[in-house]
C-alpha positions in Angstrom: -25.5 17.6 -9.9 -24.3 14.6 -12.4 -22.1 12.1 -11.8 -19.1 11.6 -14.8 -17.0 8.8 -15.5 -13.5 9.0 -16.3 -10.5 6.7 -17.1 -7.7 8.5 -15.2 -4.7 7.1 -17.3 -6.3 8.5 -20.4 -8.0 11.8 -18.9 -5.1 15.2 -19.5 -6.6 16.4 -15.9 -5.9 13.5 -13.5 -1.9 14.5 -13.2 -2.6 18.1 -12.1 -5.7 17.4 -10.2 -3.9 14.8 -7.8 -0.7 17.3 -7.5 -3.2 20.1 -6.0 -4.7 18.1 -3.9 -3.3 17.5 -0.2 -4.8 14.7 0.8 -3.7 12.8 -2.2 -0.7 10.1 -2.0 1.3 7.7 -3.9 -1.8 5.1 -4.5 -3.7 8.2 -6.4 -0.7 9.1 -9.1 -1.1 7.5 -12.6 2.2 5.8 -12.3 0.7 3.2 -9.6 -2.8 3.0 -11.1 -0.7 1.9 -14.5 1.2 -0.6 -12.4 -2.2 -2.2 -11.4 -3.8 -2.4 -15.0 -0.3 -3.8 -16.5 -0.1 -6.5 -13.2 -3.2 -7.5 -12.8 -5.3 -6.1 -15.8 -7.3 -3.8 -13.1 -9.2 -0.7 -14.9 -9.0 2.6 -13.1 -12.0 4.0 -13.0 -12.7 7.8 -11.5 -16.3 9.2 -10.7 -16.5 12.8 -10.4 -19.2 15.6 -10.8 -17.0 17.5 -12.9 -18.2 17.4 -16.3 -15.7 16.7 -19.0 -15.5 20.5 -19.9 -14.5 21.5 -17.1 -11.1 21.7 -14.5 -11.7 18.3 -12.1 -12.8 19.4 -8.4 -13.4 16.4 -7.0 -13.1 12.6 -7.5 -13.5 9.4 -6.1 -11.2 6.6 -7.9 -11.4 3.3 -8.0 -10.4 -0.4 -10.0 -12.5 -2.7 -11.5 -11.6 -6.0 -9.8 -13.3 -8.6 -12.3 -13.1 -12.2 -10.8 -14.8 -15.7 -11.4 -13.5 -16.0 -7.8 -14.3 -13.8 -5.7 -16.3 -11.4 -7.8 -16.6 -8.1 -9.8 -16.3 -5.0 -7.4 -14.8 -1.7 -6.9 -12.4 -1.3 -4.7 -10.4 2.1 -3.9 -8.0 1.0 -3.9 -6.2 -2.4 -4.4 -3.0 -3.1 -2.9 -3.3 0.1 -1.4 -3.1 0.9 2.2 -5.2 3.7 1.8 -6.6 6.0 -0.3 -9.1 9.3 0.6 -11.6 10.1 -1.3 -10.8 13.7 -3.0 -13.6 15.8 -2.3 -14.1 19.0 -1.5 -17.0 18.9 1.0 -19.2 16.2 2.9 -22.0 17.0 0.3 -19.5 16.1 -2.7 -18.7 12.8 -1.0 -22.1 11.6 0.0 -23.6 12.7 -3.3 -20.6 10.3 -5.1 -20.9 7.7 -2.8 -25.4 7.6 -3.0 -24.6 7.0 -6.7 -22.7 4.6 -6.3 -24.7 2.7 -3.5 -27.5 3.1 -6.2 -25.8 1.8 -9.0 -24.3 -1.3 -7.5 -27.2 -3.6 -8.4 -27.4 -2.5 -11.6 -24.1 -2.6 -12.5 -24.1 -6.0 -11.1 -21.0 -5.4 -8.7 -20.5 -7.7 -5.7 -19.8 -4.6 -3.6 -17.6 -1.2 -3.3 -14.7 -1.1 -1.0 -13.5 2.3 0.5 -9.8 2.7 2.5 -9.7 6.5 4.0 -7.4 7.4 6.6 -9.8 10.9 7.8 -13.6 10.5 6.5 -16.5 8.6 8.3 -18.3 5.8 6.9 -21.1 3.8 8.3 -24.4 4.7 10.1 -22.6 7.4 12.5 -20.1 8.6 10.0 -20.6 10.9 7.3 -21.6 8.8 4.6 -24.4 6.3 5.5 -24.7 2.4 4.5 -20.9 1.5 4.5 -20.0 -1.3 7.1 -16.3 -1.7 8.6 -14.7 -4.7 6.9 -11.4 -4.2 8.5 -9.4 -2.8 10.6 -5.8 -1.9 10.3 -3.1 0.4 12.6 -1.0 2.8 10.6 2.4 4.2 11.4 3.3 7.5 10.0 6.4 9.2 11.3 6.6 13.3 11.4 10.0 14.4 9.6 9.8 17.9 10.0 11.7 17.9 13.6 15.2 17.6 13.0 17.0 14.5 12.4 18.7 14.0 15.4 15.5 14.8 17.6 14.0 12.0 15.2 16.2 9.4 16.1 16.0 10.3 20.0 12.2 9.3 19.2 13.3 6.1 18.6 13.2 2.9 20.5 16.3 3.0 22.2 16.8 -1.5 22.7 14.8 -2.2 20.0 15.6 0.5 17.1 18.8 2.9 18.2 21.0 0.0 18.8 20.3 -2.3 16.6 21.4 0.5 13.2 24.3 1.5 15.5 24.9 -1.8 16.1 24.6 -2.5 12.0 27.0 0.1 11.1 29.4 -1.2 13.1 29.0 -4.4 11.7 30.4 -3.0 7.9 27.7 -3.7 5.9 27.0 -2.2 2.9 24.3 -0.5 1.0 23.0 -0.5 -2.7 20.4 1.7 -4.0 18.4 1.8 -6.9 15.9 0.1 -9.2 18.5 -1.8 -11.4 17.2 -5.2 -12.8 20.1 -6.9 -10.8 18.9 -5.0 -7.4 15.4 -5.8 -8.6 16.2 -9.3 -8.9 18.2 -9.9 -5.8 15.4 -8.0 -3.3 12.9 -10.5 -5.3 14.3 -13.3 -4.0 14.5 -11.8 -0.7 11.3 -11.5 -0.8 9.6 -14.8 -1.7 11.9 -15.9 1.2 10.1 -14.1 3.7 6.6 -14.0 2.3 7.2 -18.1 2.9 8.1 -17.4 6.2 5.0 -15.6 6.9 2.8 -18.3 5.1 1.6 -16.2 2.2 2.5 -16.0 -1.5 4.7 -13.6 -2.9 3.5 -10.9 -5.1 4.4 -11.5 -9.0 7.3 -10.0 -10.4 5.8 -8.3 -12.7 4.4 -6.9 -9.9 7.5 -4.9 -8.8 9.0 -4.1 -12.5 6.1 -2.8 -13.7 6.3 -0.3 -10.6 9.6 0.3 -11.4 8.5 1.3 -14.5 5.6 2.8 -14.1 6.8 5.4 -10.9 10.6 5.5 -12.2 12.3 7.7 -9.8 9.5 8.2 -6.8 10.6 4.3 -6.1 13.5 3.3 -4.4 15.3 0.0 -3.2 17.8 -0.1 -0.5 20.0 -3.5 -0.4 21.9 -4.5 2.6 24.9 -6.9 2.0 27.5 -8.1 4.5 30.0 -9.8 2.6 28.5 -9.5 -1.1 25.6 -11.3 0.4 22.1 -10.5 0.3 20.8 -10.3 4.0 17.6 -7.3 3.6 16.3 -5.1 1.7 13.4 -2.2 1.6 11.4 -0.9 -1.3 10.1 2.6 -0.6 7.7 5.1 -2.9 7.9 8.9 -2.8 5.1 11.6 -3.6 5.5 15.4 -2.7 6.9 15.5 0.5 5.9 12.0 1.9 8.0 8.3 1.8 5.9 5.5 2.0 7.7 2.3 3.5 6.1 -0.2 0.8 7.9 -3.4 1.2 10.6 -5.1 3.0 12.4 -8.4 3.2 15.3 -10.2 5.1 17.1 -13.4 5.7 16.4 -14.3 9.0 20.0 -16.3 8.8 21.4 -12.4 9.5 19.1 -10.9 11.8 21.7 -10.3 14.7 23.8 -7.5 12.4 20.2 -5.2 12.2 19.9 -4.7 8.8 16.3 -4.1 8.4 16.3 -1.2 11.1 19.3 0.8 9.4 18.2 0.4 6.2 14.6 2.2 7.4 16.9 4.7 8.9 19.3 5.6 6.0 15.7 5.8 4.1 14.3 8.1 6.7 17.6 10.0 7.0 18.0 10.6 3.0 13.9 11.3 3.0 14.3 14.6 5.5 17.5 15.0 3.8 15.3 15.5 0.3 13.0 18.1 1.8 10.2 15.2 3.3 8.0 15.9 6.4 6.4 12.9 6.9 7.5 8.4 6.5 4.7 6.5 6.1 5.5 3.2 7.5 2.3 1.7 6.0 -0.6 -0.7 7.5 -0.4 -3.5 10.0 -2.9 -6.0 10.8 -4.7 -6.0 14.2 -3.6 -10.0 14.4 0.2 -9.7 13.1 1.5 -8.8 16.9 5.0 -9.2 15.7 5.3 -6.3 12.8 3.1 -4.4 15.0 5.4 -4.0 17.8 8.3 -3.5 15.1 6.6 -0.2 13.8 5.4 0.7 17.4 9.0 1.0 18.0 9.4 3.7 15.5 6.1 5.4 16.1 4.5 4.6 19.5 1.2 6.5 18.5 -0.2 4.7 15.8 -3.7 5.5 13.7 -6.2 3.5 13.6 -7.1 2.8 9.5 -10.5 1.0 8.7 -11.4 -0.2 5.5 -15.4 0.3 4.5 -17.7 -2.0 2.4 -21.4 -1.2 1.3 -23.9 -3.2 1.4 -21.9 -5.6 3.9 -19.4 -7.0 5.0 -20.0 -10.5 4.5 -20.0 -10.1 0.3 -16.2 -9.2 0.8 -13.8 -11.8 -0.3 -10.4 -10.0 0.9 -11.7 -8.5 4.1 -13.1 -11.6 5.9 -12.1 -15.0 6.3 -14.2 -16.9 4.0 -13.5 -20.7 3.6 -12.2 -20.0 -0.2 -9.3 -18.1 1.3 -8.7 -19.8 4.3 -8.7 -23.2 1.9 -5.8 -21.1 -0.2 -4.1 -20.7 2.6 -3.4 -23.9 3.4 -2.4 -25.0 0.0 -0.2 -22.3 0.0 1.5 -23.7 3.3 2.2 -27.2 1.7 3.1 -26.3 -2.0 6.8 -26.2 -2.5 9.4 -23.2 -2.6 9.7 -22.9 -6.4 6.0 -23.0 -6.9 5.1 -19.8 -4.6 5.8 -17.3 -7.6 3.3 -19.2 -9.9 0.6 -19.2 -6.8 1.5 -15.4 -6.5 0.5 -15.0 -9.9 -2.8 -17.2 -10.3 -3.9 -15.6 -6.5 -3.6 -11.9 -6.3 -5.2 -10.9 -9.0 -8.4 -12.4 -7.6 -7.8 -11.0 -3.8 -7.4 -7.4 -5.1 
């Protein structure tokens, strides 16, 4: 066998070759791997043994991450909470991955970074060499049951009462991806990546997805009294809704907002023909969101993230004093400043 490099945003096949396949998501379609090259100039890059002739059969995709920072890698793929590889067979994906173990020193990458939710990486897995670099937990919620059985799943203290407790509470709902709607769940946003000690994403960031994934993206605003108070940002591909990003104003916790916003998102999702709500990753050390989603979905998966040659040469998946010194600019730098961090840090931390 060969392997063949391909740019997915430029190669007729990638769109029908990611719609066949069943373990492909929303981080695999052209319209977020455009968002990532427009954002953060990231180059999609897809190694297959497919030759150009021929219909794709397998794939492993990735982005250049070139950084005076933190170095150049691949990583499949950033900003991503996960993404499988697409083969076929255990001798596809070891093939694909030997190549690319060999050509790391020559291509003079820093190291590859893998995020599966299914295949086995390390000295016990399927692939060899790979090392885990992190670990996450990740939520997924099964739609196909119907609704009402759905919500009975849920928490009742913690989930059921709060959105009955937000309906009564009259507030109201905008959906969309209008500029204004964009705009408003921004600022929602840097307010509670702040909270949390960490910089916001750029703008660009979001209006390029809008852009780029048009109607598979969705934001639902909560607003009691014209006010702003939460707001969600969720994706769509086949028959799955990925939970992406949300925000709030603490100031307006006690109406619920965040929880019946997830629900009117869940509700419209099985309403739409969806089986399954990804509520995305959560970090092993972030106790608080992790109890939020276990609320939702008690069994969680565990979701590790693999490096090769080791874990050490990885910038974003262990605490090394360049990020931990970020960090703690980032805690002292003023409100009207985070954006600007945002955009210097991210593309670096990919």
């Amino acid at each position: 066998m060969k392997v063949y490099e391909t740019d997915p945003l430029r190669d007729p096949r990638w769109d029908a070759f990611v719609a066949r396949q069943p373990r492909a998501s929303v981080f695999h379609t052209t319209g977020w791997l455009e968002a990532l090259r427009r954002t953060y100039g990231y180059e999609p890059v897809v190694f297959t043994t497919s030759s150009p002739a021929e219909e794709l059969r397998n794939a492993l995709v990735f982005c250049h991450v070139k950084s005076w920072l933190t170095g150049h890698r691949l990583v499949s793929l950033p900003f991503s909470d996960h993404c499988e590889s697409l083969c076929e067979s255990a001798e596809e994906l070891k093939f694909l991955t030997h190549y690319l173990q060999t050509a790391l020193e020559l291509q003079e990458w820093k190291y590859l970074e893998l995020r599966p939710i299914q295949a086995r990486y390390g000295h016990a897995g399927d692939v060899p060499g790979f090392f885990p670099a992190a670990t996450y937990f990740l939520h997924t919620l099964d739609l196909r049951p119907d609704l009402e059985h759905v919500f009975r799943g849920l928490d009742k203290d913690s989930v059921q009462r709060r959105i009955q407790r937000a309906a009564r509470a009259g507030i109201e709902e905008r959906c969309g991806t209008s500029e204004d709607l964009l705009e408003k769940f921004y600022r929602l946003f840097v307010i509670t990546r702040r909270r949390h000690g960490l910089p916001p994403s750029p703008y660009s960031w979001f209006r390029n997805l809008v852009h780029s994934l048009g109607k598979a993206l969705e934001i639902r605003m909560a607003l009691k009294d014209e006010h702003p108070i939460a707001a969600i940002l969720t994706l769509r591909f086949r028959d799955i809704v990925y939970f992406k990003y949300g925000c709030s104003d603490t100031r307006f916790n006690r109406f619920g907002a965040t929880p019946w916003l997830l629900w009117r998102a869940i509700a419209a999702a099985k309403s739409a023909g969806a089986v399954e709500f990804d509520l995305g990753r959560t970090e092993e050390d972030n106790p608080g969101l992790l109890a939020f989603k276990n609320h939702w979905v008690p069994q969680a998966k565990r979701l590790v993230y693999w490096v090769f040659p080791d874990p050490s040469r990885s910038f974003g998946s262990v605490h090394g004093w360049k990020l931990k010194m970020m960090m703690h600019v980032i805690s002292c730098i003023p409100d009207s400043l985070l954006p600007i961090t945002g955009n210097l840090l991210y593309r670096h931390v990919g």
